[in-house]
C-alpha positions in Angstrom: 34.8 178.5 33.7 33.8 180.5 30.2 30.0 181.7 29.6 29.5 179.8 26.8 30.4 177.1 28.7 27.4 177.6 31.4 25.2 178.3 28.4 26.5 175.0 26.5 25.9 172.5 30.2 22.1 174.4 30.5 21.2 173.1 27.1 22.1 169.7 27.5 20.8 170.0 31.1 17.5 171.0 29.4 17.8 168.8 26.4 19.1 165.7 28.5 20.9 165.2 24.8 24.4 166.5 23.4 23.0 166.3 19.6 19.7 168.1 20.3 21.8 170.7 23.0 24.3 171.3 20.1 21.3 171.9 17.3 20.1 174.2 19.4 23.5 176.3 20.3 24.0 176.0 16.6 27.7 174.4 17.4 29.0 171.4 16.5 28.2 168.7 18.5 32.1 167.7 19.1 32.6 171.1 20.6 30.0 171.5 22.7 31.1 167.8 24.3 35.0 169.2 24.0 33.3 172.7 26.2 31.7 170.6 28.7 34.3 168.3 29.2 36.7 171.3 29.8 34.1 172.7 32.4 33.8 169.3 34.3 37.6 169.5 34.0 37.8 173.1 35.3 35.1 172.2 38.3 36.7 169.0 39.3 33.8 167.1 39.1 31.2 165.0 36.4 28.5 167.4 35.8 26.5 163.9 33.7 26.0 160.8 33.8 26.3 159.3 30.3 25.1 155.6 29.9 24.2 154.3 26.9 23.1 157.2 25.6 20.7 158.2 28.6 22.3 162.2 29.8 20.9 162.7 33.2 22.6 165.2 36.1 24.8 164.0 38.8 24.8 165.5 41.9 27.6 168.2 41.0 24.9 168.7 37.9 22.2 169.6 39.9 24.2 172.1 42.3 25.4 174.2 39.2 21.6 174.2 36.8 19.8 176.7 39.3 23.7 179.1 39.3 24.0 178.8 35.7 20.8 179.4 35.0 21.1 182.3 36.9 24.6 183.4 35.5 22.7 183.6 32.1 19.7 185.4 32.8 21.7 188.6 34.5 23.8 188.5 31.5 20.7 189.2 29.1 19.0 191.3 32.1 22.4 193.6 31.8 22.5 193.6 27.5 18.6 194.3 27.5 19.4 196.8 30.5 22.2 198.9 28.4 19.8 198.4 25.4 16.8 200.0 26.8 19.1 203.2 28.5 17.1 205.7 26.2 13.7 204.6 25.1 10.7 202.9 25.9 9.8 201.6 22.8 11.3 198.9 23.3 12.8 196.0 25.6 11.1 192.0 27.0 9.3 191.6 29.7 9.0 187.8 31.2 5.9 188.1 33.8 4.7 184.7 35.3 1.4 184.1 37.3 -1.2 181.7 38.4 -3.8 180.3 35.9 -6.2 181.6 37.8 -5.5 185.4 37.5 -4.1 184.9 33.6 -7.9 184.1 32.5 -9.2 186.8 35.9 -7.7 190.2 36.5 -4.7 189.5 34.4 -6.2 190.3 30.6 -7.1 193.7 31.5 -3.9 195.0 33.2 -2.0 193.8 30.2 -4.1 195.2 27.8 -4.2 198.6 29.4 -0.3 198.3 29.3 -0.1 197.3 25.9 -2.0 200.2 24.8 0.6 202.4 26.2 3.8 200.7 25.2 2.9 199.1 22.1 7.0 198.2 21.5 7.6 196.4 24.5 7.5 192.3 24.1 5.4 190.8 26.9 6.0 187.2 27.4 3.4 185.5 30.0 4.5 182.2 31.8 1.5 180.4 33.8 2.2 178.2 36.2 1.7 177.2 40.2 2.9 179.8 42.1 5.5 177.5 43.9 6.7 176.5 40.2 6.9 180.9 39.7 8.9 181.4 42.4 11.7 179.1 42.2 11.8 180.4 38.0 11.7 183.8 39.7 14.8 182.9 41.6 16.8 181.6 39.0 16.3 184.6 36.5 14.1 182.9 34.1 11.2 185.7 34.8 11.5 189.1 35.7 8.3 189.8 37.5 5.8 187.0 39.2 2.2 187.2 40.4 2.6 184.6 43.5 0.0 183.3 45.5 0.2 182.5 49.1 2.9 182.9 52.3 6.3 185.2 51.3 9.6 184.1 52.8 11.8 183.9 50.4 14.7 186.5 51.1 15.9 186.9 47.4 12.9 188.4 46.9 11.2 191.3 47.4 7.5 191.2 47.0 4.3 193.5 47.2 0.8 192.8 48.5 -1.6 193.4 45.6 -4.4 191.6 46.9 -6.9 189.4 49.2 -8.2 186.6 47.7 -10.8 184.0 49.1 -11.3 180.6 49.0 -14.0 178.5 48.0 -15.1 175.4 47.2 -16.8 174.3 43.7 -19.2 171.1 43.7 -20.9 169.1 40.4 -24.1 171.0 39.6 -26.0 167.8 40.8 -24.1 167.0 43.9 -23.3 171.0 45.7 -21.0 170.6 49.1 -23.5 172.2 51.2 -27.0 173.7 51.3 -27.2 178.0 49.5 -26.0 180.1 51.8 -24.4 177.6 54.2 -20.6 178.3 55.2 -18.4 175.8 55.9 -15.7 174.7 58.6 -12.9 173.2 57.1 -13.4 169.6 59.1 -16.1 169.1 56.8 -14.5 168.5 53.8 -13.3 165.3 55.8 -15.7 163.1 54.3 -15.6 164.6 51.1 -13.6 163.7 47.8 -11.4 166.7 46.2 -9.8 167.0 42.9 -7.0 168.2 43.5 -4.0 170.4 42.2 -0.7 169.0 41.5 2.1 170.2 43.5 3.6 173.7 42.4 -0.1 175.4 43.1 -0.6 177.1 46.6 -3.8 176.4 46.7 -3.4 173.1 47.6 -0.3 173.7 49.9 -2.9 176.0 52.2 -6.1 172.9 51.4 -3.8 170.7 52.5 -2.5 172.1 55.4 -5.5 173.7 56.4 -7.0 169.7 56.8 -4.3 168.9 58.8 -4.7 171.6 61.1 -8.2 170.3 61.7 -7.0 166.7 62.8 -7.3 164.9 59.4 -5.8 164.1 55.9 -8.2 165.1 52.8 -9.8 162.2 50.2 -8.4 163.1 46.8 -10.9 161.9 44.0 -7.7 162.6 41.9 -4.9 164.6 41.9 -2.5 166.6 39.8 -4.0 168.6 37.4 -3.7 172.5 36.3 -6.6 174.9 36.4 -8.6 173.9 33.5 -8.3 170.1 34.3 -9.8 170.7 37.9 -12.8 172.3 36.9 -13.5 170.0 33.7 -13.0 167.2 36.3 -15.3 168.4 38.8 -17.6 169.5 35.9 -17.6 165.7 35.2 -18.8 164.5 38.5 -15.2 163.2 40.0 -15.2 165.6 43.2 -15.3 168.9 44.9 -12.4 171.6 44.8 -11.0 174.4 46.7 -10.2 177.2 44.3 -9.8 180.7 44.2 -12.8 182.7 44.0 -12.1 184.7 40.8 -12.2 181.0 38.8 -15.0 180.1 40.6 -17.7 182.4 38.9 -21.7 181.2 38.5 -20.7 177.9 36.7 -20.7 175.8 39.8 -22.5 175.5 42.9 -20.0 177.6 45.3 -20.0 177.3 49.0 -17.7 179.9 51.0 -15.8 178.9 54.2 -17.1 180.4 57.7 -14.1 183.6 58.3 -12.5 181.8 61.2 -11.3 178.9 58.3 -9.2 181.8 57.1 -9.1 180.1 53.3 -7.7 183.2 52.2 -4.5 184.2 49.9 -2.5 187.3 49.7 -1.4 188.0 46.1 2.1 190.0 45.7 4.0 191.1 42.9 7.7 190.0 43.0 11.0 190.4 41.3 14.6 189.4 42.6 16.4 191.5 45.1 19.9 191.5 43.6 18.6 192.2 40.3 18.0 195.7 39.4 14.8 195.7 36.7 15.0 197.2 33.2 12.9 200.7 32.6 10.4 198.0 30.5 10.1 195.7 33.7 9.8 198.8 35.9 7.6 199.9 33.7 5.0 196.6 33.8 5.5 196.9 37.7 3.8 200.2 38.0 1.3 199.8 35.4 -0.1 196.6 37.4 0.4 198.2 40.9 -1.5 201.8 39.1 -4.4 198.8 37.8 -5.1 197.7 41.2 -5.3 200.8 42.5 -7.1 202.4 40.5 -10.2 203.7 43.0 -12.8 202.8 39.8 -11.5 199.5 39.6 -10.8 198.2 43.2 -15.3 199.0 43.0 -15.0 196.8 40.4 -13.3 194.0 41.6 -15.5 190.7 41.9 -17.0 189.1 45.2 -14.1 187.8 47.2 -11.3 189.7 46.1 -10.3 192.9 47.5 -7.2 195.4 47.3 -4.2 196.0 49.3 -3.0 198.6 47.6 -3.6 202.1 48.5 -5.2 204.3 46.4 -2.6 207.0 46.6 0.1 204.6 45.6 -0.6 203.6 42.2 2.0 206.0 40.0 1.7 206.0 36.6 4.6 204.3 35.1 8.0 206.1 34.1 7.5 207.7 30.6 
């Protein structure tokens, strides 16, 4: 098993096409089928199927994406590693987090950041946090903002902070009377748009329903961040988002505390993978951000810190 044989199989894994994979390796298509071949060869097993021109994964396939995937990114995490030795001027950093906090909290910390490190490319991915976490795992980010329950051991993750809950209504059809809080049975009768799966904030809706004896009504389901509030904008249902999206657009009702329709947010990065002086870097800046005593006062209603005032370092200069 060669490298540019992993890297070869992950573009036509991507691609699900030899010609398009081999465009994109800038190789010959002959020799990128001759490399895979050699690697199924070398593995004992079919990593494709190949039927009339249709490429999908077999079994075998699907075992070695997420480890080649992986393979790959320490590779470039050692070359940018050895590259970055000296300066800071210099170096990626991949950062992925939930839609919410990219249009919230998000802007600020990477502007304060950019300020001081002009020369170090920041690439934002923005996704559910389940979708995050299983990129984080295979090497294609180097830092995640994810949302909701930890328990994944090849990571290592730190509280930032406590975000609530709350549930966002039509402007002429509002959940519950100002000021009311409610119990999460009493979203029983009432139609949600709803998140598609990757986003925890419909693992903990969900589940949180469940827990109180019934299954919720989805108006409709699957969108991202900006779909769900156009959609309840529209009229199609009530949502449960976080409270930072939430804002004075909609009528907002807040759970009573016993629902517990909270979320921790942490800052993660892989265990086995020891960051770059840019990633370290981009971790201490945000950790510094949040807290920062001037602007954990400034945080909006609903969100609070869990970092400790002391424990914000300034980043390694």
């Amino acid at each position: 098993m060669q490298f540019h044989q992993l890297a070869y199989f992950v573009a036509v894994a991507e691609h699900r096409h030899f010609t398009r994979a081999a465009e994109r390796m800038r190789v010959a298509q002959p020799s990128l089928s001759q490399q895979i071949r050699a690697l199924e060869h070398d593995l004992g097993a079919p990593l494709f199927h190949r039927i009339r021109g249709n490429v999908s994964l077999t079994e075998a396939g699907e075992t070695l994406l997420p480890i080649a995937r992986r393979i790959l990114a320490d590779t470039e995490s050692a070359r940018r590693a050895i590259r970055e030795l000296d300066e800071l001027d210099r170096g990626r950093v991949r950062l992925g987090a939930p839609p919410s906090l990219c249009t919230g909290l998000l802007p600020a910390m990477l502007s304060a950041f950019r300020r001081r490190y002009p020369g170090i490319q920041l690439e934002l991915h923005e996704s559910g946090s389940g979708d995050l976490r299983q990129q984080l795992t295979e090497g294609a980010l180097d830092l995640a903002l994810l949302a909701g329950t930890h328990g994944d051991p090849q990571l290592s993750a730190t509280p930032l902070l406590l975000e609530e809950l709350v549930v966002i209504a039509p402007a002429d059809a509002p959940v519950a009377p100002p000021g009311a809080r409610l119990a999460i049975r009493e979203l029983a009768d009432v139609p949600l748009v709803m998140f598609r799966r990757g986003y925890d904030v419909r693992e903990v809706t969900v589940n949180a329903c469940r827990a109180a004896g019934f299954e919720p009504v989805f108006a409709i389901e699957g969108g991202e961040m900006d779909a769900v509030l156009e959609l309840v904008r529209a009229g199609m249902g009530a949502a449960v988002v976080p409270s930072t999206v939430a804002g004075d657009r909609f009528p907002t009702t807040r759970f009573a505390p016993e629902a517990g329709m909270t979320r921790v947010v942490r800052l993660a990065h892989r265990k086995d993978v020891d960051p770059t002086r840019a990633v370290r870097a981009l971790r201490s800046a945000i950790v510094g951000f949040v807290a920062d005593p001037a602007r954990r006062a400034a945080l909006p209603a609903g969100i609070e810190s869990l970092v400790d005032g002391e424990a914000g370092s300034p980043p390694p200069g």
